[in-house]
C-alpha positions in Angstrom: -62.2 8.6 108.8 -58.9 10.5 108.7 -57.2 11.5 105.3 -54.2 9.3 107.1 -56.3 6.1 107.5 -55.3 5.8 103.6 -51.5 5.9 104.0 -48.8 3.1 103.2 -47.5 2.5 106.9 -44.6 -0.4 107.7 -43.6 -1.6 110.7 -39.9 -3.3 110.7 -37.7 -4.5 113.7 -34.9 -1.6 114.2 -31.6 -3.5 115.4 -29.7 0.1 116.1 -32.7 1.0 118.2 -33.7 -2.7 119.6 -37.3 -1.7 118.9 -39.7 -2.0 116.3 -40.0 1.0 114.4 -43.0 2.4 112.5 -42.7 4.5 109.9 -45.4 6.1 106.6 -44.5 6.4 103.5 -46.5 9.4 102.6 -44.8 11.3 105.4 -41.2 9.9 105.4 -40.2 12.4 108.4 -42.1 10.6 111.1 -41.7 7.5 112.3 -42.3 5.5 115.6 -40.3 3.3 118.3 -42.4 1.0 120.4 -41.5 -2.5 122.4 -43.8 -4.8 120.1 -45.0 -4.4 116.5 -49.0 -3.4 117.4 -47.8 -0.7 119.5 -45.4 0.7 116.9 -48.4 0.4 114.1 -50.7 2.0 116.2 -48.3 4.7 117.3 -47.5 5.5 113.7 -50.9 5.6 112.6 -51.7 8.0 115.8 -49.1 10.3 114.8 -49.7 10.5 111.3 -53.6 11.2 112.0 -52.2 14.7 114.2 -49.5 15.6 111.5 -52.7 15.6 109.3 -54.6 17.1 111.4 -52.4 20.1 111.9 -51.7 20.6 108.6 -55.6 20.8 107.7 -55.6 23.1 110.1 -53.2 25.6 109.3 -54.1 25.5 105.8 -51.4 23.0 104.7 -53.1 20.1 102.0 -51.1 17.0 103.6 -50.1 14.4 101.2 -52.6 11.7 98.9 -52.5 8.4 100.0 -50.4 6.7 97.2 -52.8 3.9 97.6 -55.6 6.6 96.0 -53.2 8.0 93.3 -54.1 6.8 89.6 -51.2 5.2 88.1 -50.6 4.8 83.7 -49.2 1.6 84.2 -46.3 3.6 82.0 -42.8 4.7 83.6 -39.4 5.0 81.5 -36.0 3.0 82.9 -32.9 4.3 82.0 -30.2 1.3 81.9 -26.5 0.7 80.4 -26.6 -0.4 76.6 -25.3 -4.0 77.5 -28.3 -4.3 79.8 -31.1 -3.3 76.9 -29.0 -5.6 74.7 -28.9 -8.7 77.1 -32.8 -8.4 77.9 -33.5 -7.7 74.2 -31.5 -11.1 73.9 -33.5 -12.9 76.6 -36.9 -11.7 75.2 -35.8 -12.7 71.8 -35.2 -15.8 73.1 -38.3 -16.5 75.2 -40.7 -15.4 72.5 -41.9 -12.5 74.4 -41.6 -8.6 73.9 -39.2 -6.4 76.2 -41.9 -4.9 78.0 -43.3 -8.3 78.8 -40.1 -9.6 80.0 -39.0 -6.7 81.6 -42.8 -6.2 83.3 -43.1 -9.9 83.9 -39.4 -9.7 86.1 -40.7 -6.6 88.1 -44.2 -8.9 89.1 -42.0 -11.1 90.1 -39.6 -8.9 92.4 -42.3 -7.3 93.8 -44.3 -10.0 94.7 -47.5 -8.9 93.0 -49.5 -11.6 90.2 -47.9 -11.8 86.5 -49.3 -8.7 84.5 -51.2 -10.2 81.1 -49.5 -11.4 77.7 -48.5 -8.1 75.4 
């Protein structure tokens, strides 16, 4: 199994280039044009595999697979005063701490399941 086999790979329809286009997010300098998705995934994945390749083998330590990073579950947002003060408001409102409101809209946007009551 390649170190690559891990990576976050997408595969999106390119109108400027009237292809699909494949592209990693670990390596964000390669991507991939191919007629049809399968071949675009698969060409990505290819590539990706050599890039690693040639890096192990120059000595180079190619990138973790975000998927096998440990995340806190913690980041910090920076956002205008009238923005904390308006969510502040809402979670006020709704019962609920800011984090809870504020992790509760992210779930949402990101389409992943509702994180637990704070």
């Amino acid at each position: 199994m390649s170190r690559a086999d891990h990576y976050a790979y997408r595969v999106r329809w390119s109108a400027e280039d009237e292809s699909y286009l494949g592209t990693v997010a670990e390596l964000p300098s390669l991507s991939w044009l191919a007629d049809d998705r399968t071949a675009a995934f698969t060409g990505i994945q290819e590539l990706a595999a050599d890039v690693v390749e040639d890096m192990l083998a120059s000595g180079e330590q190619p990138p973790e697979a975000l998927a096998d990073r440990s995340y806190s579950g913690k980041f910090m947002v920076r956002v205008p005063p009238e923005v904390h003060r308006r969510l502040n408001i809402e979670a006020a409102e709704q019962q609920v701490s800011l984090n809870r409101l504020v992790s509760a809209r992210l779930s949402a946007a990101t389409g992943t399941c509702t994180p637990p009551a704070a």
